[in-house]
N, C-alpha and C positions, 0 to 999 in steps of 0.2 A: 301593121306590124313592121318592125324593123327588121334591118337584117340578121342581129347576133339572134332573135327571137325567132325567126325563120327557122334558123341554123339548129336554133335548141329544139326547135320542136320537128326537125326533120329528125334528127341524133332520137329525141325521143320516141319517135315511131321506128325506126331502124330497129332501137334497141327491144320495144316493144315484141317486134318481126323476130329476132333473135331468141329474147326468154321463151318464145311462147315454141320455136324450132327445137330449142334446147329440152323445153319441156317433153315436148311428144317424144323427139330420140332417146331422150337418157334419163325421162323422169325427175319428175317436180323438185328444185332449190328451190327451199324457204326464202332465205337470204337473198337470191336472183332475184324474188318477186317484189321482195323487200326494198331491194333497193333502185329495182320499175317506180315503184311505185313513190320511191324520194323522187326520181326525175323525173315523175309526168308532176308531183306537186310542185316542183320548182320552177317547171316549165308555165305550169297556171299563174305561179304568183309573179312571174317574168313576162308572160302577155298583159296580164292585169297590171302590171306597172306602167307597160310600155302604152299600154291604150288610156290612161287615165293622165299622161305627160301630154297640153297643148302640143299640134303641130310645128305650132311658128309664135312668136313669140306677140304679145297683144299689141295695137299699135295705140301710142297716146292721140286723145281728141285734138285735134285742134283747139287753139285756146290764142290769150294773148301773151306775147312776150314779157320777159322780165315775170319775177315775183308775186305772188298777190298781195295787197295792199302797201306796193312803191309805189311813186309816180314817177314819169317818164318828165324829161323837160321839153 
């Protein structure tokens, strides 16, 4: 994972920590849950992005220079 996906999914458990505090002291928001629940799926479809991007980019085979079918003099 990278770092802004580190970031989002720490922010996403925080806030997790948070609805579920809110919940017990002062009783269930809809909408709070609601919108947990947009940021743990953002956060899903934001690691799945990030893990399905190669690390490093592929390296060409070795081959011969110039063109295929130039000739060299």
């Amino acid at each position: 994972m990278s770092g802004p996906t580190k970031t989002m999914a720490a922010l996403t458990g925080a806030a997790l920590v948070l609805t579920t505090t809110y919940t017990v002291a002062l009783g269930s928001s809809g909408w709070l849950w609601f919108g947990l629940m947009v940021l743990v799926v953002a956060t899903i479809g934001m690691a799945a992005a990030d893990s399905s991007t190669p690390a490093s980019p592929r390296r060409r085979p070795p081959g011969r220079a110039g063109r295929p079918g130039t000739t060299q003099p």
